[in-house]
DSSP file (Angstrom, degrees, kcal/mol; ACC not computed):
  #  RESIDUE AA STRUCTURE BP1 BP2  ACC     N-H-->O    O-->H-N    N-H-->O    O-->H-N    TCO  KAPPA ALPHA  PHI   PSI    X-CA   Y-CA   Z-CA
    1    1 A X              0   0    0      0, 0.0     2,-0.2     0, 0.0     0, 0.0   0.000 360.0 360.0 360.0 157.6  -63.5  -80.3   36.7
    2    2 A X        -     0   0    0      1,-0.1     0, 0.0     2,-0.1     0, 0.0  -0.531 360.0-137.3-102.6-173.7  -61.7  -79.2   33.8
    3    3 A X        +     0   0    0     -2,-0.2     2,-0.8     2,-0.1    -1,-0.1  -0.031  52.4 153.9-114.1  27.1  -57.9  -79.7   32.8
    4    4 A X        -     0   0    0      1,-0.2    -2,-0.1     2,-0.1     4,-0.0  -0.549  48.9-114.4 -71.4  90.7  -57.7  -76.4   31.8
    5    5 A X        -     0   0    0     -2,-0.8     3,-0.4     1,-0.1    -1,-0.2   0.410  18.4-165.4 -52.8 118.6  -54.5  -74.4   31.7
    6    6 A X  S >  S+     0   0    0      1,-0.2     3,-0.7     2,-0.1    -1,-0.1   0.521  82.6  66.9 -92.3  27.0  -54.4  -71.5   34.1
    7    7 A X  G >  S+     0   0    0      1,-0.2     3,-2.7     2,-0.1     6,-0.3   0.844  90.8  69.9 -80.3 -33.4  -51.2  -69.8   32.5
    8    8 A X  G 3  S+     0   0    0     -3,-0.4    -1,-0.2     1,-0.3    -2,-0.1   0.673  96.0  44.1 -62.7 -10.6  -53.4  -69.2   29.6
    9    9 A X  G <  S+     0   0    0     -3,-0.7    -1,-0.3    -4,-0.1    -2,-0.1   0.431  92.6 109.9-107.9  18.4  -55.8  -66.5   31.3
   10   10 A X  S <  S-     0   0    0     -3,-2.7     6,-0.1     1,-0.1    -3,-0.1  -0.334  75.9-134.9 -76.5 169.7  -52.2  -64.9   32.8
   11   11 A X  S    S+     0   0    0      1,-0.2    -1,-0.1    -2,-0.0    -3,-0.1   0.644 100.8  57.4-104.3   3.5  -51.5  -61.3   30.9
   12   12 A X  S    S+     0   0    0     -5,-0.2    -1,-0.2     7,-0.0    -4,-0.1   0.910  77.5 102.4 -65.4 -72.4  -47.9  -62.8   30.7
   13   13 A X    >   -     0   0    0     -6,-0.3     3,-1.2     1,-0.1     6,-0.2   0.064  63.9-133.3 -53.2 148.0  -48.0  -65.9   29.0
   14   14 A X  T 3  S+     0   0    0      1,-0.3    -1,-0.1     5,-0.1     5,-0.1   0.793  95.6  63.5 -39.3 -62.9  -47.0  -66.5   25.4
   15   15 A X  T 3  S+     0   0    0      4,-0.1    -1,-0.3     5,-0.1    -2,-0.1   0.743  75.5 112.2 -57.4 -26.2  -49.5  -68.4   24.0
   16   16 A X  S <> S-     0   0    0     -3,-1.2     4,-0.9     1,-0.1     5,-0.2  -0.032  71.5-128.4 -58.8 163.2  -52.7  -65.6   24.5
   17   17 A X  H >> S+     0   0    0      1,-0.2     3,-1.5     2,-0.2     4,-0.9   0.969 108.8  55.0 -65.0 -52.5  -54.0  -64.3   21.4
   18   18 A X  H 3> S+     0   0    0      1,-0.3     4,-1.2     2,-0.2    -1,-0.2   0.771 114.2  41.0 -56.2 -23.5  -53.4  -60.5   23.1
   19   19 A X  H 3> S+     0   0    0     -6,-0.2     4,-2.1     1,-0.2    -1,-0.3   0.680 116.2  46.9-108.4 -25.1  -49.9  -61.3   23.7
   20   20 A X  H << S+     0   0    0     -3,-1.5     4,-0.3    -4,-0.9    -2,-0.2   0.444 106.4  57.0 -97.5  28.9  -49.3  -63.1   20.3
   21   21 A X  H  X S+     0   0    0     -4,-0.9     4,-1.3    -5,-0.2     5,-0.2   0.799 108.5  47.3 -94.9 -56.5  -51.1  -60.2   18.3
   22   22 A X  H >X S+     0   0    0     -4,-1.2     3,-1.3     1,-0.3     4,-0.6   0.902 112.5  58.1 -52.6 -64.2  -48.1  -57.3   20.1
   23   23 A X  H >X S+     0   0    0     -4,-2.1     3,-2.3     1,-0.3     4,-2.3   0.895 113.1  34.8 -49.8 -63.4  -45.7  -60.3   18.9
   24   24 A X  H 34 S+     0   0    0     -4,-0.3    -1,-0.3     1,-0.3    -2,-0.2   0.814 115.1  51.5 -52.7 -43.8  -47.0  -59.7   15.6
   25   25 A X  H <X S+     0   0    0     -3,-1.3     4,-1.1    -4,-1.3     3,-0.4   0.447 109.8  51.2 -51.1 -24.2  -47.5  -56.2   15.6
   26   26 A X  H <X S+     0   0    0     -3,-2.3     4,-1.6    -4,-0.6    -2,-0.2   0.782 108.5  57.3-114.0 -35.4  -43.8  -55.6   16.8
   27   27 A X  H  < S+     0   0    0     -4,-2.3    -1,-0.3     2,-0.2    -2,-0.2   0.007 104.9  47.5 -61.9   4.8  -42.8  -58.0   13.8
   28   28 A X  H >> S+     0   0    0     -3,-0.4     3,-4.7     3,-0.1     4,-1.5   0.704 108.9  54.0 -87.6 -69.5  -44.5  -55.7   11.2
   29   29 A X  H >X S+     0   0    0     -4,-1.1     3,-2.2     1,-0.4     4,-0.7   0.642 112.9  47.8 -25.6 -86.9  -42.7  -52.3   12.7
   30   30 A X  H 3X S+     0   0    0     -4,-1.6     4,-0.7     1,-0.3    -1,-0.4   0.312 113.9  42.5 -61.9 -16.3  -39.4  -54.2   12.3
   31   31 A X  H <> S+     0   0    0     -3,-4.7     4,-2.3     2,-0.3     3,-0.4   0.881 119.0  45.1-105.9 -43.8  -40.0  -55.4    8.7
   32   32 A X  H <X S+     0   0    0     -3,-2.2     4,-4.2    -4,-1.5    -1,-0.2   0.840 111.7  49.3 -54.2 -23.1  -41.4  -52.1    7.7
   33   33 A X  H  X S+     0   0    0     -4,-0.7     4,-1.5    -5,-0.3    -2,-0.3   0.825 115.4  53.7 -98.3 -35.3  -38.3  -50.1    9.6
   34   34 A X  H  X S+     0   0    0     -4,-0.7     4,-1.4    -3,-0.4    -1,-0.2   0.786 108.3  44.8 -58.9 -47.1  -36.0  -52.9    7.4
   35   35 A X  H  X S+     0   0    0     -4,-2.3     4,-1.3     2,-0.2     5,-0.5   0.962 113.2  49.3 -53.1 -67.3  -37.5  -52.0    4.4
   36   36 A X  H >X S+     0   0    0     -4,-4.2     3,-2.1     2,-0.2     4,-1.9   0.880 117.1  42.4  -3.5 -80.6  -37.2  -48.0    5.3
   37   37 A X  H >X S+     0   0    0     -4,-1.5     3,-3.0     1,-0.3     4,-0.8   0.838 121.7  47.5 -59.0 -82.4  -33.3  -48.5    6.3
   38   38 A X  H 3< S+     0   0    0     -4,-1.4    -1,-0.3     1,-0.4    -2,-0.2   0.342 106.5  48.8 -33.0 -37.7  -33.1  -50.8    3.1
   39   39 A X  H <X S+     0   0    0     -3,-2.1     4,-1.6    -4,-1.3    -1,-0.4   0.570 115.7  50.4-109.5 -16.4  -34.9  -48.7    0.7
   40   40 A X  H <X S+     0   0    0     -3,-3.0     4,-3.7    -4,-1.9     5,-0.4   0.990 106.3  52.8 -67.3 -55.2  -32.2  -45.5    2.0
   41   41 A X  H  X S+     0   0    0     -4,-0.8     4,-0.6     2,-0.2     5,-0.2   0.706 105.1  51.6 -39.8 -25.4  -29.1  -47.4    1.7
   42   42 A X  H >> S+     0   0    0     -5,-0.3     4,-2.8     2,-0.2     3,-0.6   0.929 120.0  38.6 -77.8 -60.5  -30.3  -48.1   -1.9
   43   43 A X  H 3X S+     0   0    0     -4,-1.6     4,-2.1     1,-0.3     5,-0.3   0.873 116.4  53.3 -37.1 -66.2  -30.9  -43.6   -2.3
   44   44 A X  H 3X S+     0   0    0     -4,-3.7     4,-1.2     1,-0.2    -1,-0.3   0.684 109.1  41.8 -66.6 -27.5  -28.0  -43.2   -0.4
   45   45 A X  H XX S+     0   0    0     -3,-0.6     4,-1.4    -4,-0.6     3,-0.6   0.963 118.9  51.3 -70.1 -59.1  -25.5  -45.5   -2.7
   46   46 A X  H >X S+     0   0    0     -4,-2.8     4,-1.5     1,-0.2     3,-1.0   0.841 105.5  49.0 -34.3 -60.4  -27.2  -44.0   -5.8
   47   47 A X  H 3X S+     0   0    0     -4,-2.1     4,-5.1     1,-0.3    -1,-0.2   0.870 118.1  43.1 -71.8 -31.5  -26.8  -40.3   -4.8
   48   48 A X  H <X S+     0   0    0     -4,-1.2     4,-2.3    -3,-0.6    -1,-0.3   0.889 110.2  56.5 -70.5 -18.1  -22.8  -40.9   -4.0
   49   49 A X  H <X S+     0   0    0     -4,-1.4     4,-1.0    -3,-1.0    -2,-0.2   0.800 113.2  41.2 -90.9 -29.8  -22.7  -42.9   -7.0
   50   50 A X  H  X S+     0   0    0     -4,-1.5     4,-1.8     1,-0.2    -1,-0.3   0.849 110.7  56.4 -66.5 -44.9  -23.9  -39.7   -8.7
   51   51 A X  H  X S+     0   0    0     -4,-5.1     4,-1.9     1,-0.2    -2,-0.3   0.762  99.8  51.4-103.1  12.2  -22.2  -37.9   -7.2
   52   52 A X  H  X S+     0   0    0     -4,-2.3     4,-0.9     2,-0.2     5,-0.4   0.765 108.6  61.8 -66.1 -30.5  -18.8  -39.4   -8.0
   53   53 A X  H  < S+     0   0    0     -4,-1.0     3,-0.3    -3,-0.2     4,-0.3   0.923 100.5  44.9 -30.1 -68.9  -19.8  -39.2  -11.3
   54   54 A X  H  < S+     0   0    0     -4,-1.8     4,-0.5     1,-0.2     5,-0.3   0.791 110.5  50.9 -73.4 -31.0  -20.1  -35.9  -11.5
   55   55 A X  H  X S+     0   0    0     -4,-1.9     4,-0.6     1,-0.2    -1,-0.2   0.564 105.5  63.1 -83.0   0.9  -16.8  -34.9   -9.6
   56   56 A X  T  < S+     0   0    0     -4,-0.9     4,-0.2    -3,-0.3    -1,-0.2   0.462 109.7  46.3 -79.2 -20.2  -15.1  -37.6  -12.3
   57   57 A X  T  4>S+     0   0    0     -5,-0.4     6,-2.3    -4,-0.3     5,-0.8   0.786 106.1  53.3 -94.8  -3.5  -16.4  -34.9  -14.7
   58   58 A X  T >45S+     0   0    0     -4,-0.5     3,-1.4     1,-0.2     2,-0.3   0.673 107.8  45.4-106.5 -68.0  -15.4  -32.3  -13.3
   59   59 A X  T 3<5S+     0   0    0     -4,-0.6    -1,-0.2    -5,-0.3    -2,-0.2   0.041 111.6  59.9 -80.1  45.2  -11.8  -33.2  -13.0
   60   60 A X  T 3 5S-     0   0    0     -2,-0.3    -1,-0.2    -4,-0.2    -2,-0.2   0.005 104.6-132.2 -51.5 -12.0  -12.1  -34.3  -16.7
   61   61 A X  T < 5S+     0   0    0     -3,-1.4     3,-0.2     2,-0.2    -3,-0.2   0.593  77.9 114.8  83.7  12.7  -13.1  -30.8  -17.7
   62   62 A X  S   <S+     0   0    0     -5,-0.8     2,-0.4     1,-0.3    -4,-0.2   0.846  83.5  16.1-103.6 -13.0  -16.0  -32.0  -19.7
   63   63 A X  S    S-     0   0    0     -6,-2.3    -1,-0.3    -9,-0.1     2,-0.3  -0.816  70.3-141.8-148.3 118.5  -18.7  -30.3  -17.2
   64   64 A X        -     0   0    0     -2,-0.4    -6,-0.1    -3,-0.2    -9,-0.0  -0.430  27.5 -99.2 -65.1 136.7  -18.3  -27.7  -14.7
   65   65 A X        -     0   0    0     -2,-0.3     2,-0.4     1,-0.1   -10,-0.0  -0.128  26.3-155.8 -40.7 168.4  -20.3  -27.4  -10.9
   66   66 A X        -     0   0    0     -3,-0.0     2,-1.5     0, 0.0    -1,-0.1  -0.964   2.3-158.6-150.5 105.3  -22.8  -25.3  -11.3
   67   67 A X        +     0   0    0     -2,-0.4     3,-0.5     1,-0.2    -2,-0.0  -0.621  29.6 158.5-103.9 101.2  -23.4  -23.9   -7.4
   68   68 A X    >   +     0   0    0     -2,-1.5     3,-0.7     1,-0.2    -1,-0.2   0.717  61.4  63.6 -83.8 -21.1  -27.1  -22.8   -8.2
   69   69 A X  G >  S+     0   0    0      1,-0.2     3,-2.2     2,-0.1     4,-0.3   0.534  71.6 103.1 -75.3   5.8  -28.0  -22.9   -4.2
   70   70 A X  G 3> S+     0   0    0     -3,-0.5     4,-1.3     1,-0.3     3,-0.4   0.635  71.4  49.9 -94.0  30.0  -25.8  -20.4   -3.4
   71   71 A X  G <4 S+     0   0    0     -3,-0.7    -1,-0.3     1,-0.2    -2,-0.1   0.158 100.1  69.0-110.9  35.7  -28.2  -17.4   -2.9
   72   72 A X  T <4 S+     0   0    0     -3,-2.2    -1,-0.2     4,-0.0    -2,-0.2   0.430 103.5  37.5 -98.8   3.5  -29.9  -19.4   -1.0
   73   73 A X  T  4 S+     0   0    0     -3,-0.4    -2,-0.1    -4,-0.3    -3,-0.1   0.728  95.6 106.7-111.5  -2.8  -27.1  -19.3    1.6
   74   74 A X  S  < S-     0   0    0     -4,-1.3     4,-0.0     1,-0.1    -3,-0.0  -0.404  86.2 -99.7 -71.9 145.8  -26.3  -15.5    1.0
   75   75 A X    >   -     0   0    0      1,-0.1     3,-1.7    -2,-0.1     4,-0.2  -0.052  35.0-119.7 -39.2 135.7  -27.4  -13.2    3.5
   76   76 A X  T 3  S+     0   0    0      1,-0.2     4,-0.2     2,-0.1    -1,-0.1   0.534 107.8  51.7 -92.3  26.6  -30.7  -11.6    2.4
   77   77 A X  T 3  S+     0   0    0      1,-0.1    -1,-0.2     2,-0.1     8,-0.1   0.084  79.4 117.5-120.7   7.1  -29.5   -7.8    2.3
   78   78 A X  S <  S+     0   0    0     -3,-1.7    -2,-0.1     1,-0.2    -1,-0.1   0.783  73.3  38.8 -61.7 -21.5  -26.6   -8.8    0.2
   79   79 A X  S    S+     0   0    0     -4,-0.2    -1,-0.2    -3,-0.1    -2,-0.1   0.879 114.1  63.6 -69.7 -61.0  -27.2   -7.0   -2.8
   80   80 A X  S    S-     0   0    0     -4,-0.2     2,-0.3     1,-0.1    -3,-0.1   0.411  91.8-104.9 -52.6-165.2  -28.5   -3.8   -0.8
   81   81 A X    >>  -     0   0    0      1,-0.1     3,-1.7     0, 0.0     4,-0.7  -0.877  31.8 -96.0-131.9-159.6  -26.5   -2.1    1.2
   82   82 A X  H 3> S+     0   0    0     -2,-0.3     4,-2.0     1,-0.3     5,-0.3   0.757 116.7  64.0 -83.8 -11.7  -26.5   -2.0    5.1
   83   83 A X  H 3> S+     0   0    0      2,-0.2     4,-1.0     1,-0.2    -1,-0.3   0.898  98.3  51.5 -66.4 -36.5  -28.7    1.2    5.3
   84   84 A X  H <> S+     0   0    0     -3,-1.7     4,-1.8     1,-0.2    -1,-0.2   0.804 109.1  50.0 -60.4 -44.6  -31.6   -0.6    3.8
   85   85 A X  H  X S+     0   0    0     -4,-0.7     4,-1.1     1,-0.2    -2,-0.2   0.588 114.2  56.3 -98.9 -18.5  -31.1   -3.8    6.8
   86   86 A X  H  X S+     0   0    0     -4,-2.0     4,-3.1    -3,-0.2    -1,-0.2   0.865 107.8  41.5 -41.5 -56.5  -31.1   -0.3    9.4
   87   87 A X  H  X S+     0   0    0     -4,-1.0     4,-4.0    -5,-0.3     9,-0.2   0.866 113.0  52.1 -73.9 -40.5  -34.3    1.1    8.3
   88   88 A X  H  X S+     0   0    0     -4,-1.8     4,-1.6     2,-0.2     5,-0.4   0.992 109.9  48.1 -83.4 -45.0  -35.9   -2.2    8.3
   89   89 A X  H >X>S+     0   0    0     -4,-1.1     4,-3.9     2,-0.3     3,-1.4   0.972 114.6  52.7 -28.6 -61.8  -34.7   -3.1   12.1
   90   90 A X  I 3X>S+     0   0    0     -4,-3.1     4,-1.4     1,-0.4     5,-1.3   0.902 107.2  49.7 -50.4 -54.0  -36.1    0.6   12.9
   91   91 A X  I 3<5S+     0   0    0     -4,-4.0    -1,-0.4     4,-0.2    -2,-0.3   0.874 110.7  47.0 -60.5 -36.7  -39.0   -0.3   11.5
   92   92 A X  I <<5S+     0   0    0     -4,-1.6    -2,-0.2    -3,-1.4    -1,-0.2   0.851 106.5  58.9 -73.9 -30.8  -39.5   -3.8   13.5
   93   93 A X  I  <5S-     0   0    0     -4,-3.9    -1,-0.2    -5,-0.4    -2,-0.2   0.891 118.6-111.9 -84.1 -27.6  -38.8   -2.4   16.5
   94   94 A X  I  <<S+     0   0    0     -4,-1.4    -3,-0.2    -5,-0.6    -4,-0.1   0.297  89.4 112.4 131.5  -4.8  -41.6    0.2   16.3
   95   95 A X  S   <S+     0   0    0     -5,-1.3    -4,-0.2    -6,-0.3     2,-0.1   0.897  76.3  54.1 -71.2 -38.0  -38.7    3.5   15.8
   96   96 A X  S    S-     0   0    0     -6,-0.5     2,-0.4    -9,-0.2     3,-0.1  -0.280  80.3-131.8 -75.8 180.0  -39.9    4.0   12.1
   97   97 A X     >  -     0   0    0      1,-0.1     4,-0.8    -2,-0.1    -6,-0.1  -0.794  26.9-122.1-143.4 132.8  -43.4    4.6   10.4
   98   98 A X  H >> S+     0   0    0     -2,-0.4     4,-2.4     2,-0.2     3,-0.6   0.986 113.5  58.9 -30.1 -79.5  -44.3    2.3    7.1
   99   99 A X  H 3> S+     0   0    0      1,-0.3     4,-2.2     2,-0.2    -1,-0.1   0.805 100.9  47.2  -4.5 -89.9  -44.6    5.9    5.4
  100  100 A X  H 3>>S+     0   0    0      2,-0.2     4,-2.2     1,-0.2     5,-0.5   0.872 113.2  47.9 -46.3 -39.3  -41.2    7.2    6.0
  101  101 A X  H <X5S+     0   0    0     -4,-0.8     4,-3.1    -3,-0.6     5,-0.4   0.999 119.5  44.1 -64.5 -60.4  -39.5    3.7    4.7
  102  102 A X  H  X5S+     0   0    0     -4,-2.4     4,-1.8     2,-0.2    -2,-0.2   0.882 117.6  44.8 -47.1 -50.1  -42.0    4.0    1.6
  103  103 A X  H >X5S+     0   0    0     -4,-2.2     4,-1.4     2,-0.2     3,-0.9   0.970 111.4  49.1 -18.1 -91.9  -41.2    7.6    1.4
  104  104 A X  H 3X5S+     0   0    0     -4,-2.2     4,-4.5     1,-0.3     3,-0.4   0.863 114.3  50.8 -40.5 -70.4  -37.4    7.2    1.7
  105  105 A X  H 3X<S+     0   0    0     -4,-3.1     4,-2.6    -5,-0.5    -1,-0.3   0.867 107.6  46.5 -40.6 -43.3  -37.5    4.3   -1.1
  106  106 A X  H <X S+     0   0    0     -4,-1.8     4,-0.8    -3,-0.9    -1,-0.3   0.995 113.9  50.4 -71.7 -40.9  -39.4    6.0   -3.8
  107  107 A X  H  X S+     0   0    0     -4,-1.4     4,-2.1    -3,-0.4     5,-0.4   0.862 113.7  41.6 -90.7 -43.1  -37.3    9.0   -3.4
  108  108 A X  H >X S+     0   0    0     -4,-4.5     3,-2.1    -5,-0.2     4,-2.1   0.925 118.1  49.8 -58.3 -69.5  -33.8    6.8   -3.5
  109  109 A X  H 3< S+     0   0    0     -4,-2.6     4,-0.4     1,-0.3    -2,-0.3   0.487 115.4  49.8 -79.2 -13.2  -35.7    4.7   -6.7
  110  110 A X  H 3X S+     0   0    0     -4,-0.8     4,-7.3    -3,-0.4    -1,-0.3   0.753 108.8  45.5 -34.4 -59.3  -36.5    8.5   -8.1
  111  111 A X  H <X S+     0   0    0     -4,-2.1     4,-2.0    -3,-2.1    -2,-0.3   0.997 113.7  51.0 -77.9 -34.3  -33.2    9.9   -7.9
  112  112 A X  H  X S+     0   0    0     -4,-2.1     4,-1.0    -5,-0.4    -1,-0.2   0.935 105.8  53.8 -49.3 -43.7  -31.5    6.7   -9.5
  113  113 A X  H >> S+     0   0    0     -5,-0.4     4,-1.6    -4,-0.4     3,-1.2   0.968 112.8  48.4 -68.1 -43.2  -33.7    6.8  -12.1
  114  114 A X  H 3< S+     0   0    0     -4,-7.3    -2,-0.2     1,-0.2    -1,-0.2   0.858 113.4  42.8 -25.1 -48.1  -32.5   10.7  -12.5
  115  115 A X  H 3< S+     0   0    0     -4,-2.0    -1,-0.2     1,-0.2    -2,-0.2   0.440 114.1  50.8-108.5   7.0  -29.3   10.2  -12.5
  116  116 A X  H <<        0   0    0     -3,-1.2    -1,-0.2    -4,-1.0    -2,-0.2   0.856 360.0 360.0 -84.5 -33.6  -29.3    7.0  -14.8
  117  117 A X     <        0   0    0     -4,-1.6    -2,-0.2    -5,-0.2    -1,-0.1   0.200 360.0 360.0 -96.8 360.0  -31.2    8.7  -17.3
């Protein structure tokens, strides 16, 4: 008979290939997912580092903020006014016709041009 070890054909034990391959596999993830965290921490020092910079420059007067995002946080009917953000509801809800909105507009963008001119 042979002396062969039966823990080795159990789906438990250590020593199978199948079991030391997931070992291995679970030991990539972590090294990649180390690296990840590793390679953020590096961005994330950088970008404070910048941006302490820049707010040392700022209270030194030698360059001002520049807040270039903020029409991205303004409402997008801020310029018009609230009649324009009416008409287009009316229109999504089905109460207007395309036409009439097209209408309405050239005839405001008419008389402006009138009365600039």
């Amino acid at each position: 008979m042979g002396s062969s070890d039966l823990n080795l054909k159990k789906s438990w034990h250590p020593a199978t290939f199948k079991n030391q391959e997931r070992v291995w596999k679970e030991e990539q993830k972590h090294k990649e997912e180390q690296t990840k965290i590793e390679q953020m921490r590096k961005e994330l020092a950088e970008e404070r580092q910048l941006q302490e910079l820049q707010r040392m420059q700022e209270e030194a007067g030698t360059k001002k903020r520049s807040n270039k995002l903020d029409w991205m946080y303004a409402s997008p009917n801020a310029n018009s006014g609230g009649n324009a953000n009416n008409a287009m509801e009316d229109y999504l809800l089905g109460k207007k016709n395309v036409d009439d909105l097209l209408r309405t507009k050239q005839k405001q963008e008419v008389v402006k041009f009138i009365d600039h001119v």
